[in-house]
C-alpha positions as CSV (number, residue, x, y, z in Angstrom):
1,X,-38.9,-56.6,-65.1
2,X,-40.4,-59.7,-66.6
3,X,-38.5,-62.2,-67.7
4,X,-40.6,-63.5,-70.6
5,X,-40.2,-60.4,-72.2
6,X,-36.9,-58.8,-74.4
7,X,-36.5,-55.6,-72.9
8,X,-34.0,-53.2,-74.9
9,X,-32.2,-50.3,-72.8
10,X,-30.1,-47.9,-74.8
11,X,-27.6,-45.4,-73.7
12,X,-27.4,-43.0,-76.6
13,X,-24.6,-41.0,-74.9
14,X,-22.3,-42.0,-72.1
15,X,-21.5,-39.1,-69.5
16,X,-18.5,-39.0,-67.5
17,X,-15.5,-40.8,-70.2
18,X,-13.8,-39.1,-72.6
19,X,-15.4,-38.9,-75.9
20,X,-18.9,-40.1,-77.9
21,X,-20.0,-43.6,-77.3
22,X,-23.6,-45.3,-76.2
23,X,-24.6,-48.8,-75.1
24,X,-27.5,-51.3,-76.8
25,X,-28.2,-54.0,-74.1
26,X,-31.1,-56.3,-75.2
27,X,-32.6,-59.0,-72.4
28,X,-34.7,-61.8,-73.6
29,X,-35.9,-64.2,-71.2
30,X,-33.5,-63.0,-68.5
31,X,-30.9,-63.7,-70.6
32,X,-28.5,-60.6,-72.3
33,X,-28.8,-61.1,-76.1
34,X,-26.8,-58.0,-77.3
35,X,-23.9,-55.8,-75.2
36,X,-22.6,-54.0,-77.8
37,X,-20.3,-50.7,-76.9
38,X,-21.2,-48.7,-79.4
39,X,-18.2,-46.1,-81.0
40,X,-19.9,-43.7,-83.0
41,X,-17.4,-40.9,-83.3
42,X,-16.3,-40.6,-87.2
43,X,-12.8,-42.5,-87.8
44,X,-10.3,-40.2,-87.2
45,X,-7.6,-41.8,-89.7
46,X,-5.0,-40.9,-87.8
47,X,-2.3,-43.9,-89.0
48,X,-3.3,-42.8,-92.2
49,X,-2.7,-39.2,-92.6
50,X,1.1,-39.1,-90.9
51,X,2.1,-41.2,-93.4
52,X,4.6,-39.7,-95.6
53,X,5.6,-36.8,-92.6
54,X,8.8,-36.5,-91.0
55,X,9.5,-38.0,-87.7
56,X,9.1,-34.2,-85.4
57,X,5.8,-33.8,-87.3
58,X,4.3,-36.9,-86.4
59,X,5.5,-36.5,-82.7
60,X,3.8,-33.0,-82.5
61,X,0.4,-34.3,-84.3
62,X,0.2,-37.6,-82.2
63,X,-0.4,-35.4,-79.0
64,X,-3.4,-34.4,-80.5
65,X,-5.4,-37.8,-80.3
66,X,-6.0,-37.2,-76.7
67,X,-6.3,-34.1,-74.5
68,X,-5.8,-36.4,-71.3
69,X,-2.8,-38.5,-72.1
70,X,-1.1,-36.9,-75.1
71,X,2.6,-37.7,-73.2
72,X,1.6,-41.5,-74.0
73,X,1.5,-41.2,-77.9
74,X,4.6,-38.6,-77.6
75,X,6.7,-40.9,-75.9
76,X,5.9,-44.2,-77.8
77,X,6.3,-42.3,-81.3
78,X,9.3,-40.7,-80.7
79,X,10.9,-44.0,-78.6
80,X,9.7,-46.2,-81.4
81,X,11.4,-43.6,-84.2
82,X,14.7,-43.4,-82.2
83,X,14.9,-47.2,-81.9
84,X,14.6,-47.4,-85.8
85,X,16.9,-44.6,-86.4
86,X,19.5,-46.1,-83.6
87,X,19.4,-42.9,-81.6
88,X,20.4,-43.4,-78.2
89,X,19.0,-40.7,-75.6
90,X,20.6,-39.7,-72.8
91,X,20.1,-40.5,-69.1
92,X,18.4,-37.1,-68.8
93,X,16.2,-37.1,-71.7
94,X,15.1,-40.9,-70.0
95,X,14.1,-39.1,-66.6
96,X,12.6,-36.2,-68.6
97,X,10.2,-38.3,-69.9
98,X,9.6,-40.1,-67.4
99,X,8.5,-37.2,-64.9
100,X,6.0,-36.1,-67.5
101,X,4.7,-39.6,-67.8
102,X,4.4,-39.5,-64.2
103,X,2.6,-36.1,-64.4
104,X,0.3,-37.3,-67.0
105,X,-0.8,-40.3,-64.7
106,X,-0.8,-37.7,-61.8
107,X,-3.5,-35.4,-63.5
108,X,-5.2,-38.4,-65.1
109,X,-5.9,-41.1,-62.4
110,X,-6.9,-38.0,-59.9
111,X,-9.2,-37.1,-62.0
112,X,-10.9,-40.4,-62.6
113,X,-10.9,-40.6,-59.4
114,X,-12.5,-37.9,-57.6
115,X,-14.8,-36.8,-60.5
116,X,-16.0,-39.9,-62.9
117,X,-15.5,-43.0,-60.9
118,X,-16.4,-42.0,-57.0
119,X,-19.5,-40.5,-57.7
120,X,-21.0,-43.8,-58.9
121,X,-19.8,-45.7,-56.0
122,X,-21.5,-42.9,-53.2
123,X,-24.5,-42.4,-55.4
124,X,-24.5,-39.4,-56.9
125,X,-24.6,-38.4,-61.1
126,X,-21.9,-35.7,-60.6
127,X,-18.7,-34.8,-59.4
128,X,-20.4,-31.7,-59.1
129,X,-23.4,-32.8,-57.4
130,X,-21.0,-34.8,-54.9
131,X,-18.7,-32.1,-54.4
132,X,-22.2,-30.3,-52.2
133,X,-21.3,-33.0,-49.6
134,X,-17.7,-33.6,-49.9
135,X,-16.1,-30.5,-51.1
136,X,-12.6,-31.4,-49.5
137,X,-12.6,-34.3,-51.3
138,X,-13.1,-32.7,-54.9
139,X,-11.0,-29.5,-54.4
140,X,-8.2,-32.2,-53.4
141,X,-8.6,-34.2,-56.7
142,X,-8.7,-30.8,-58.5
143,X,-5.8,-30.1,-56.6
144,X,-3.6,-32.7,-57.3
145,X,-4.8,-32.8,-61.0
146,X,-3.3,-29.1,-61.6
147,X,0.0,-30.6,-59.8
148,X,0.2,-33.4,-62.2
149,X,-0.7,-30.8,-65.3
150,X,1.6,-28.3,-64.2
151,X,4.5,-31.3,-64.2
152,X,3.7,-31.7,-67.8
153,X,4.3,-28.1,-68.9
154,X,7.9,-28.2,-66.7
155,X,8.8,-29.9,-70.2
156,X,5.9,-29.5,-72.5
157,X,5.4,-26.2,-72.6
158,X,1.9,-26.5,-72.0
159,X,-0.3,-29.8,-70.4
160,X,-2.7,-30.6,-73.5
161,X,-1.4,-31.1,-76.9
162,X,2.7,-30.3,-75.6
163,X,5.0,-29.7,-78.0
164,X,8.5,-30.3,-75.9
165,X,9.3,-33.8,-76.9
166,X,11.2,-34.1,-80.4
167,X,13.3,-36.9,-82.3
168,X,16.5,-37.4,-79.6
169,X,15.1,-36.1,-76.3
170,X,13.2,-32.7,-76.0
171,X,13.8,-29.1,-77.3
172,X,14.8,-27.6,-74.2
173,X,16.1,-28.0,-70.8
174,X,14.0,-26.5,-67.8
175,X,16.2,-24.5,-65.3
176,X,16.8,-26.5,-62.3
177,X,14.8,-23.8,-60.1
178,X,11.9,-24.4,-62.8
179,X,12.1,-28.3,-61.4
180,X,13.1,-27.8,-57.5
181,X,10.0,-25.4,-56.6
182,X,8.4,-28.7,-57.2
183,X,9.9,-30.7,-54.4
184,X,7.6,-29.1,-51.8
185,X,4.4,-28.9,-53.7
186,X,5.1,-33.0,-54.4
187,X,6.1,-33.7,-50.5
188,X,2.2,-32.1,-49.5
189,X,0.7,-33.9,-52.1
190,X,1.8,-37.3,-50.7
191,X,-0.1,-36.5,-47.6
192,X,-3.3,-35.8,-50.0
193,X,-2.3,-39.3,-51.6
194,X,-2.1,-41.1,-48.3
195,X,-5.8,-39.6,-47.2
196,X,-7.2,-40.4,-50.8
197,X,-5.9,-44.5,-50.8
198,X,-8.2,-44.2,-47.4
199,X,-11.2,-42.3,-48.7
200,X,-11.3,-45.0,-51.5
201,X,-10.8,-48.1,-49.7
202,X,-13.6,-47.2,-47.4
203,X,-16.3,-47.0,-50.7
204,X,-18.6,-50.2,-51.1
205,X,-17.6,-52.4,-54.3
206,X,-20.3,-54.8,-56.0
207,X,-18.9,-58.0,-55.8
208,X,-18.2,-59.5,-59.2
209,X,-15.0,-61.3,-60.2
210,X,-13.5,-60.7,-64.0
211,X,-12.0,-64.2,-65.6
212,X,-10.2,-62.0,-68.1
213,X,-6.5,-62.1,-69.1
214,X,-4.6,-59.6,-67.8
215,X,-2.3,-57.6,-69.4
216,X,0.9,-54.9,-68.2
217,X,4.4,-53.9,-69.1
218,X,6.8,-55.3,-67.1
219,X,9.9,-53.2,-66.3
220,X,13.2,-54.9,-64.4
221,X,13.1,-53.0,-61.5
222,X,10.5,-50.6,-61.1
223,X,6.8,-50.3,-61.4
224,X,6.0,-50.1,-65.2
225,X,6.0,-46.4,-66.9
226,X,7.9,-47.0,-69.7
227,X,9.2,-50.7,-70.6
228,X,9.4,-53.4,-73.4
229,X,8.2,-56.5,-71.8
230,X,4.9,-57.3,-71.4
231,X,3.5,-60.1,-68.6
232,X,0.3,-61.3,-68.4
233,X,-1.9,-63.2,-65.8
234,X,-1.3,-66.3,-68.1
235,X,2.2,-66.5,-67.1
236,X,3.5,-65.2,-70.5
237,X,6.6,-62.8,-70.6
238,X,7.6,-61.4,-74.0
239,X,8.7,-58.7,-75.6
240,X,7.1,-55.5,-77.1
241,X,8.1,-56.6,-80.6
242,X,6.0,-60.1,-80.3
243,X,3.3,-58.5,-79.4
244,X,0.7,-59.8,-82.9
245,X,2.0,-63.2,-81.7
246,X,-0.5,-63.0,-78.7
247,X,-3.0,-60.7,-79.6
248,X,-4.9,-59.6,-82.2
249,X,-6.7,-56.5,-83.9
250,X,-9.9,-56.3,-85.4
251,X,-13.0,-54.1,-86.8
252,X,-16.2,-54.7,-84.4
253,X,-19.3,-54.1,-86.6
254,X,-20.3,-51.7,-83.8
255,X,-18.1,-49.5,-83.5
256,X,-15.3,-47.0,-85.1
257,X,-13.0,-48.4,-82.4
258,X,-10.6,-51.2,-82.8
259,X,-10.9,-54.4,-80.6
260,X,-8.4,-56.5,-79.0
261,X,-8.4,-60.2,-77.7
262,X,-5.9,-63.1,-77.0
263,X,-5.3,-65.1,-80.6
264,X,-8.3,-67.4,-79.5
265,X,-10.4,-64.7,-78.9
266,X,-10.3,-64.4,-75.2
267,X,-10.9,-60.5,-73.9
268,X,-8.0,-59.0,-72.2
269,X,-7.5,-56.2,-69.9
270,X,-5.2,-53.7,-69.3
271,X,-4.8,-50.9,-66.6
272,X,-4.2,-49.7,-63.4
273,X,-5.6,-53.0,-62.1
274,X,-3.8,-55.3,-64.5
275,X,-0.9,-53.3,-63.9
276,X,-0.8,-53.7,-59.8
277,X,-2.0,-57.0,-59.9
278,X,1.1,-58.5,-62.3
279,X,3.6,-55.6,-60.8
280,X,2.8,-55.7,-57.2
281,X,6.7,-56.5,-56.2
282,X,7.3,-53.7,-58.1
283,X,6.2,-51.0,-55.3
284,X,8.1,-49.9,-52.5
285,X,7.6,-52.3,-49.3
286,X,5.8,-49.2,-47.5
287,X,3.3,-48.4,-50.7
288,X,2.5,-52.7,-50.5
289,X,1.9,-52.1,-47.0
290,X,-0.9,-49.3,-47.6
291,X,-2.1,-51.4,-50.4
292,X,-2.5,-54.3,-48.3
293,X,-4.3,-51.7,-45.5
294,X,-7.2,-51.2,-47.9
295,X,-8.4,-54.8,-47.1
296,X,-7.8,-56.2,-51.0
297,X,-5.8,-58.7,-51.3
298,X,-3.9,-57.9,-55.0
299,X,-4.2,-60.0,-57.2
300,X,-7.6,-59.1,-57.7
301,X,-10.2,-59.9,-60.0
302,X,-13.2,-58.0,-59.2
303,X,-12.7,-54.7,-61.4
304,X,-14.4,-52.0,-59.3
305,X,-11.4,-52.5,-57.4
306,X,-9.3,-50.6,-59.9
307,X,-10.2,-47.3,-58.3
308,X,-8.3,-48.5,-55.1
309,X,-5.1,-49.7,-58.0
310,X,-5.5,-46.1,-59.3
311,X,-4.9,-44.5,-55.7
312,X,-2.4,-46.7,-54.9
313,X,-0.3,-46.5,-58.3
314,X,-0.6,-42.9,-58.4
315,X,0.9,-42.6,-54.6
316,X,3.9,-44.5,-56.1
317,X,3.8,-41.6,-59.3
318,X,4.1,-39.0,-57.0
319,X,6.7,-40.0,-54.9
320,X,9.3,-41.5,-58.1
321,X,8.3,-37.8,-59.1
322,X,9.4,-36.5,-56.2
323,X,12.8,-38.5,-56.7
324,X,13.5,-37.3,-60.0
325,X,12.8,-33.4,-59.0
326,X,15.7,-34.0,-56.6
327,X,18.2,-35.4,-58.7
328,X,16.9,-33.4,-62.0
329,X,20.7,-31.1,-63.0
330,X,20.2,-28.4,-66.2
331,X,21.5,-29.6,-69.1
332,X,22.2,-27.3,-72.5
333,X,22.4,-30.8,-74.9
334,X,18.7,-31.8,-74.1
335,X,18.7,-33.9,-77.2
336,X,20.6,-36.6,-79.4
337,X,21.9,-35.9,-82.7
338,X,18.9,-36.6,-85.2
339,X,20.0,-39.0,-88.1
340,X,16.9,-41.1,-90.2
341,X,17.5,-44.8,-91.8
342,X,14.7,-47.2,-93.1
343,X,13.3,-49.7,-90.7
344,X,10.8,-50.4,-88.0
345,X,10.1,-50.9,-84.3
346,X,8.1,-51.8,-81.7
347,X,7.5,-48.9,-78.8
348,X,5.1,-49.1,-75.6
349,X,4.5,-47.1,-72.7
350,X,1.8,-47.5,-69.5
351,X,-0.6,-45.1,-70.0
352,X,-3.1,-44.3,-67.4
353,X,-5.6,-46.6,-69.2
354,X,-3.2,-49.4,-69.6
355,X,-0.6,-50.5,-72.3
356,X,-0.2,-47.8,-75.3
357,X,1.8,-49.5,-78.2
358,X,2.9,-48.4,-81.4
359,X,4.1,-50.3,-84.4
360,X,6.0,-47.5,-87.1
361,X,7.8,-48.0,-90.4
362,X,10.2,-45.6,-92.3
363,X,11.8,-45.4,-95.5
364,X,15.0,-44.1,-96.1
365,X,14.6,-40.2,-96.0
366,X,12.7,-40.7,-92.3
367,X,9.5,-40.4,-93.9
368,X,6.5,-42.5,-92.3
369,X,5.3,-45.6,-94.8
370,X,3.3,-47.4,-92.5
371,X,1.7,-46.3,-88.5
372,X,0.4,-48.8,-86.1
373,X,-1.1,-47.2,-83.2
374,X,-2.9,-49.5,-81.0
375,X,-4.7,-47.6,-77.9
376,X,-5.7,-48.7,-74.6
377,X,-9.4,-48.2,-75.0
378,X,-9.3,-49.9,-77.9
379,X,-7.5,-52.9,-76.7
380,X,-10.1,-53.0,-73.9
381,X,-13.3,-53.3,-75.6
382,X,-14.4,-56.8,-75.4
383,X,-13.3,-56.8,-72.0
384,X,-16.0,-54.0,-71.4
385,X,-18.6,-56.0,-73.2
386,X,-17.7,-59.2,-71.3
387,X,-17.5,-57.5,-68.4
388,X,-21.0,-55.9,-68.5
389,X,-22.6,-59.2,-68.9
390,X,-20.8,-61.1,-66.0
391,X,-21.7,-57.5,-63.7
392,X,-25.4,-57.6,-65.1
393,X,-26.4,-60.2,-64.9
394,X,-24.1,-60.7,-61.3
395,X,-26.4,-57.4,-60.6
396,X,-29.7,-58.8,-61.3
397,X,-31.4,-58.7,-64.8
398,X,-34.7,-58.4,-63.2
399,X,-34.2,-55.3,-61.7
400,X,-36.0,-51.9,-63.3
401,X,-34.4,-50.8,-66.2
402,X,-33.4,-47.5,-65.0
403,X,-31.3,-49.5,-62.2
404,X,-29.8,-51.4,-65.1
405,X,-29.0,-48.7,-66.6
406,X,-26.9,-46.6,-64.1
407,X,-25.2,-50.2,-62.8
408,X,-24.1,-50.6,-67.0
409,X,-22.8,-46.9,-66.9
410,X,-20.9,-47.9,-63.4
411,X,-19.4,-50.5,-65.0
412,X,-18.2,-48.5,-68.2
413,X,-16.9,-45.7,-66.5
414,X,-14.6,-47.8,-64.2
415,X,-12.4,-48.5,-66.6
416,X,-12.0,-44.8,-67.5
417,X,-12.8,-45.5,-71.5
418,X,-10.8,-42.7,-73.8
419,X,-13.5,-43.3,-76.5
420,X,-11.7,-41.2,-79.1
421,X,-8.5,-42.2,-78.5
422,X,-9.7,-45.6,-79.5
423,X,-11.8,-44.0,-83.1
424,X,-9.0,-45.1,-85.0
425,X,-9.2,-47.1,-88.5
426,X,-5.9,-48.7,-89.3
427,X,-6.8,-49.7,-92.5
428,X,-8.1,-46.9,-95.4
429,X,-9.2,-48.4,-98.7
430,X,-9.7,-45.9,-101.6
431,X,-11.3,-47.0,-104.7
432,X,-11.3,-43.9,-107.8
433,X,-13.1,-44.3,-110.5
């Protein structure tokens, strides 16, 4: 490519992410111009239209904003209603949710792995054209996704769009059978988690270190699921309900997505990578150990690494799984008493993608007046577009654009965007006339 030139390279669709979006990169004089992430989906309103429902309505519709990790909006509405409504759930209800958290980071993360990330990193434009040359590879990610889906229907009913979590807890109890015939399927699958922290530590990573702050929930004693502290690389602990006195939302002309940053405007990331890097005496002394075998040294800042964080946090899923299918008892009271009050709260959970949090007021009669949901995707945004131009031009701007290109879409795909999650306006203004 010539430098004395401006050279635009568009990406009109992005394959292998969840949802719509494109890229506009424009390079004049060997310098990038314009990274913009591009949201096109149509707003999906979604704040907007629960208003005025009750609270079990808006816990059934909010697992329809994503068909990957519906458990994460579930479980930060219905936490953030009960906190408003002083509902206190049981122990049981707690570990419910939590095993379907940890099966919706099960099916998510393996799937990210084997089929969108890994194929970038051995050179293929498929999980399907890989799979021609590592077969056992893909039919194990395939494998333990349908583990980590089939741990969401134990409570769901189903593994997109459940419907098992209501206002209190959940509307019914599996049968401990239901729950032990998993202990077995979730001891084999540690041996397919061992083999897949080995298969990814052994890819090649472009070298490029992220300045970015970094964001996670921080829980007291375990690696973060579901918490209400949040720690970042800054050295700043707080708690869930301060979080608009750190960060801050806003409309990117670009995009239907919200974007995030620090108050000054500083990008921040959040997910698997943030998440082991600030929770890393969190794991297990043997899953440090087999982090610290895959020769990166955590804290790290060079984001391709996240695949290896992904492997590694997902080994530590399937094993707390495997420790709550063993103490898991039937219960016939599998949810609280449901009583509504006016108020607000604060609710946030570690989804796959990083920190989901929600922000949800109600009047009197339980009815929704005002819905904050504030995805990881969307929180992420200028992080992607930062991060494409430190990997770009770290990659070499005078490369052929076609190399460009497929090194951009690398770098998107790595952080495993839920595009439409992130198609959200918070604010509708109607004018009539």
């Amino acid at each position: 490519m010539s430098l004395d030139k401006t050279t635009k390279i568009e990406i009109p669709i992005l394959a292998r992410v969840e949802g719509e979006g494109a890229l506009d990169l424009e390079i004049t004089k060997g310098q990038i111009t314009k990274c913009d992430v591009r949201i096109y989906e149509p707003p999906r309103y979604f704040e907007k239209f629960l208003e005025g429902r009750a609270p079990n309505e808006i816990i059934d519709a909010v697992a329809r904003i994503c068909g990957i990790c519906p458990l994460a909006y579930q479980t930060a509405a219905a936490g953030a209603m009960e906190q408003v409504f002083g509902i206190e759930i049981s122990q049981w209800a707690k570990d419910a949710r939590l095993l379907m958290m940890l099966g919706q980071w099960i099916q998510s993360e393996y799937l990210h792995i084997h089929l969108l990330a890994t194929p970038d990193f051995l050179g293929y434009r498929s999980g399907i054209e890989m799979a021609k040359d590592y077969p056992n590879e893909v039919l194990r990610g395939v494998r333990l996704q349908h583990l980590g889906n089939d741990i969401m229907k134990l409570f769901g009913g189903r593994s997109v769009h459940p419907n098992g979590v209501k206002l209190g807890g959940f509307w019914h109890s599996p049968k401990e059978s239901a729950v032990k015939a998993f202990i077995p399927r979730l001891e084999a699958a540690l041996k397919d988690a061992e083999d897949v922290i080995k298969f990814v530590s052994g890819l090649t990573f472009p070298d490029t270190t992220i300045p970015f702050t970094q964001v996670s929930l921080r829980h007291p004693t375990e690696y973060p699921v579901i918490a209400d502290h949040i720690v970042t690389s800054d050295g700043l602990e707080f708690h869930v309900n301060d979080y608009d006195k750190h960060f801050r939302e806003f409309h990117a002309p670009q995009s239907t997505a919200l974007h995030s940053t620090t108050l000054d405007g500083r990008p921040i990331l959040l997910g698997p990578l943030s998440r082991i890097n600030l929770n890393f005496d969190r794991l297990p002394k043997h899953i440090q150990d087999m982090a610290n075998a895959t020769g990166v040294q955590f804290p790290s800042k060079n984001m391709f690494h996240s695949v290896i964080a992904r492997a590694v946090g997902s080994y530590w899923a399937l094993e707390r799984a495997l420790q709550l299918c063993h103490a898991y008892t039937y219960t016939d009271t599998p949810s609280a008493p449901e009583k509504v009050c006016a108020g607000d709260a604060w609710f946030a959970v570690e989804a796959p993608r990083g920190v989901q949090i929600d922000h949800f007021t109600f009047n009197a009669e339980g009815k929704a007046t005002n819905i904050r949901i504030s995805a990881p995707t969307s929180q992420n945004l200028p992080c992607i577009e930062a991060n494409l131009r430190i990997a770009l031009e770290k990659f070499g701007l005078d490369r052929p654009d076609h190399e460009i290109q497929l090194h951009a879409e690398m770098v998107i795909r790595n952080y495993d965007p839920c595009i439409s999650c992130s198609s959200h306006f918070l604010t509708l203004n109607v004018t009539r006339k």
